[in-house]
N, C-alpha and C positions, 0 to 999 in steps of 0.2 A: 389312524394309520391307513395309507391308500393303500389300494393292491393293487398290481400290476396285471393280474389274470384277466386273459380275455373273457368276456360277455360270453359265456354259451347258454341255452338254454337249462332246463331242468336236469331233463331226460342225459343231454349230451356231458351235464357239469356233471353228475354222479358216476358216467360212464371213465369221465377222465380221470376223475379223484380215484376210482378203483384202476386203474391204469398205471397212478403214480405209486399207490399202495403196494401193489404188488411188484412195480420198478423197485420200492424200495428193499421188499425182502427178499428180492432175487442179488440183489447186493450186498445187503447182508449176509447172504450164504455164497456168495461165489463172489463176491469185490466188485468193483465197478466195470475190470476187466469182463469179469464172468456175464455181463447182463447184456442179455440178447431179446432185443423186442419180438422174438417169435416166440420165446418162452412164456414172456408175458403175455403177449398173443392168445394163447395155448389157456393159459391159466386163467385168464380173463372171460374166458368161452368167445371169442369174437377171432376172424380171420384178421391175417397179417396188416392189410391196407388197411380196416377198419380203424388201426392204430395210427397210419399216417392221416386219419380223417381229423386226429385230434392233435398230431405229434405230428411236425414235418420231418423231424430227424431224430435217433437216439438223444444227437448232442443236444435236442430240445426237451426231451426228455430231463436231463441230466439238470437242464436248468432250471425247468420247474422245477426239480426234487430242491434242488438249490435255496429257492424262490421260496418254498415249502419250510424250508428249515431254519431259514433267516425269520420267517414269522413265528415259529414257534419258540424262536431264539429271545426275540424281542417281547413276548408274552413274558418272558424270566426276566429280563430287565426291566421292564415296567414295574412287574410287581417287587421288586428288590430295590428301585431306585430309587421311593423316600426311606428307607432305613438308613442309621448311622454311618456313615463313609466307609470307614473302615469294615465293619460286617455288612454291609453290601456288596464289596469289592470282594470280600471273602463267600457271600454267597452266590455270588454269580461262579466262582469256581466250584463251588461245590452242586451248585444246582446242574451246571452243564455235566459235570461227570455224570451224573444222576441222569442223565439227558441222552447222552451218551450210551450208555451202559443198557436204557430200556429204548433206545430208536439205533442197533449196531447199524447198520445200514448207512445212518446218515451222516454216521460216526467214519464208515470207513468211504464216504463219499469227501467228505473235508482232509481226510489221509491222504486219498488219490491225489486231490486236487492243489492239495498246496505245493507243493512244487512248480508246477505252469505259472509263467510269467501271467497278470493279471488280464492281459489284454486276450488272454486264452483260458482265461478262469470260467469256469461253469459258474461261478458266482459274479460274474462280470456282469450282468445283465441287473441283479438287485444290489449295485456299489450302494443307493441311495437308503437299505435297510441294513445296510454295513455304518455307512453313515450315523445311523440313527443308533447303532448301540454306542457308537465312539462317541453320540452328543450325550448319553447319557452316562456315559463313564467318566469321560470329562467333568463334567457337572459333579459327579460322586468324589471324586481328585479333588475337585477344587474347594469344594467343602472341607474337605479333608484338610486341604493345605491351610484354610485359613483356622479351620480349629486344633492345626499341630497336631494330628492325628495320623495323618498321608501324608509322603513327600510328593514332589512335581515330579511326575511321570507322564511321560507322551501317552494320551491313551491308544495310540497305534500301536507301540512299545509294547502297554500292559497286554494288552489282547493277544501280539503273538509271545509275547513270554506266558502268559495264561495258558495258552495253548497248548505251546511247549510241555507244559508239569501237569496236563490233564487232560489230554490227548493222548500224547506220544504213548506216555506208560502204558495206556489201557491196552497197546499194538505191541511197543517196542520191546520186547523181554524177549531176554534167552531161552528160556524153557519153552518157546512157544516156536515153534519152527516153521509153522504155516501164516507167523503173523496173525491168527485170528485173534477176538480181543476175549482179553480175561474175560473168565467167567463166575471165578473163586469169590466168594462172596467174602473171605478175609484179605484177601490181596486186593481186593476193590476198597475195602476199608482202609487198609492200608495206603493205600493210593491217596486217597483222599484225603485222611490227615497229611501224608507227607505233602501234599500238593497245596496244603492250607497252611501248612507250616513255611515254605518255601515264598507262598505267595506272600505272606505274612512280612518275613525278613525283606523282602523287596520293596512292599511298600512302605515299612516304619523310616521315618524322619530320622537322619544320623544327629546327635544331639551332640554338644561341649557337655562339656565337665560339669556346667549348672546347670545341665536340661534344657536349655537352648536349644532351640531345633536349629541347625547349620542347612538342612535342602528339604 
């Protein structure tokens, strides 16, 4: 897998990676709105500019963190994507809520973001490790199709309905009125089978009356 990160030295790569670290849990405590590169500044022990010696702007900021979590994303697909079609597909939802749940930050950075049209996405910049889970979900579908186990699903489709049932929940509930994401270690469980049950019904083949798979 290529990476996209610029060449910095030693001294400067540790300095950044602790930059983006702490970008991240300044948003997981205060949302992407709340992140202010002087906080991290602050946090990091280094003055404000020193941050644009690495970062020309927030919104580059934001991209790296992006950039960042597309790879750790693809680390889960890798290692899920020789297993059986069907429990592959299911663990890639279940591994991301898990994913999710211990990185909130970059959980509530994909929250922010999906709404922006893509040519405005903070993930605009790595389409090509976006790319790279759709060729391997694809690839998990298609096994699937021909051992009647998957139906044909767009993997563009699966990913934002995936999304949808293991995302949203962890934000979207009523009892929670500041939006932060559960914490409830039975409502996370909760979550996750229903989200595994959901994905489940989506991807099985609708069959005839002989078991015929019909899609």
């Amino acid at each position: 897998m290529t990476s996209k990160r610029k060449n910095f030295t030693q001294e400067n790569r540790s300095t950044r990676d602790l930059i983006l670290d702490i970008a991240e849990q300044e948003i997981a405590k205060k949302g992407v709105e709340g992140l202010k590169l002087k906080d991290v500044a602050e946090q990091v022990g280094v003055q404000l500019p020193s941050i644009y010696a690495h970062f020309s702007s927030r919104k580059e900021v934001l991209e790296a963190l992006a950039d960042r979590l597309m790879d750790d994303l693809l680390i889960i697909y890798h290692d899920i994507k020789a297993l059986p079609p069907m429990e592959g597909l299911l663990a890639s939802a279940e591994k991301t809520i898990e994913f999710y749940v211990t990185h909130c930050g970059y959980a509530r950075l994909l929250l922010a973001d999906f709404p922006a049209p893509f040519e405005y996405s903070v993930f605009n910049k790595c389409s090509s490790k976006i790319q790279e889970v759709l060729v391997v979900m694809g690839d998990m579908i298609n096994r699937g199709v021909e051992e009647g186990t998957v139906r044909q699903v767009p993997p563009d489709l699966l990913l934002s309905f995936r999304m949808g049932i293991t995302l949203f929940p962890l934000f979207m509930r009523s009892d929670i009125g500041r939006k932060e994401m559960v914490t409830d270690a039975v409502i996370i469980e909760r979550i996750t089978r229903e989200s595994l049950s959901l994905l489940r019904q989506f991807l099985e083949p609708v069959r005839n009356e002989n078991g015929a798979c019909l899609t």
